[in-house]
N, C-alpha and C positions, 0 to 999 in steps of 0.2 A: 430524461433530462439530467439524475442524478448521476449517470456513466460520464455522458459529456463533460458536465463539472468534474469530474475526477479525471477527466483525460488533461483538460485543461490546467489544473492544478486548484490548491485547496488553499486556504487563507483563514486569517483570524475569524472572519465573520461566517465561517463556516462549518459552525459548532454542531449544526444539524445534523454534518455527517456522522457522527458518533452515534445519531440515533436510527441508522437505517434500521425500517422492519428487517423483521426476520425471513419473511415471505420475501421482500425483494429480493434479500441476501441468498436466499435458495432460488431463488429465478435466476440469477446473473453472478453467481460466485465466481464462476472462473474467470468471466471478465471482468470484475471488481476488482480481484488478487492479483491480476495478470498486470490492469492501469494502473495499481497503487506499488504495484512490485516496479514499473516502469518510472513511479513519480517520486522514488527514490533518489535515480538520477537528476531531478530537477536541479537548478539551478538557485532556488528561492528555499530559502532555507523555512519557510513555513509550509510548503509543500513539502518538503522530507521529513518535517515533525510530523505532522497528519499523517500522511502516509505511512509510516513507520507503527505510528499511535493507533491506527486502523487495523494495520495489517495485525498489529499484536491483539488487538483484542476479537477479532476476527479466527483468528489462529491457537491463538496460546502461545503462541511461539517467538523467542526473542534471539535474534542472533547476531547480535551485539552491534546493530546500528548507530551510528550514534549522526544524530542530524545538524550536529551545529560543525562536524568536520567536514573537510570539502569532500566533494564525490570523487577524487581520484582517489582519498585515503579509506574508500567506504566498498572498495573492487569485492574484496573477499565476503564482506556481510550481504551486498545487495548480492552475490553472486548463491548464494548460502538461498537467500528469499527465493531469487531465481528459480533452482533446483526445486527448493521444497514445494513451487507453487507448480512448477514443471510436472513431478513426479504426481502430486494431489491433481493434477488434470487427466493425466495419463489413467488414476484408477478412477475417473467418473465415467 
């Protein structure tokens, strides 16, 4: 159910995401990384805070997202997520 919702996009009242287990997040990483690398491109600028805010704490990694720009100005950072969740698929 928790993928879905991420497919869908994420919202203020959807603070629980920040608390996925650990175990889910090892059951379905790459498809978690893959929808939240994809809800970047949203259109809703609360879906690209979340997803941004997930994917960073998820990762460690910050590559200079910034979610309140519009997504044509955001080519190079989601392109940056892209690869790096690309490449982290390829060694699982």
């Amino acid at each position: 159910m928790l993928l879905e919702k991420l497919r869908y996009g994420l919202d203020s009242g959807d603070t629980y995401a920040f608390g996925i287990s650990s175990s889910f997040v090892e059951d379905y990483n790459g498809q978690i990384l893959a929808i939240l690398v994809d809800q970047l491109s949203s259109r809703d600028l609360t879906t690209r805070k979340y997803a941004n805010e997930i994917l960073k704490r998820l990762t460690g990694q910050d590559f200079g997202f910034q979610p309140e720009r519009f997504v044509g100005q955001q080519t190079e950072a989601i392109e940056k997520w892209r690869s790096y969740v690309d490449e982290y698929l390829d060694e699982q």
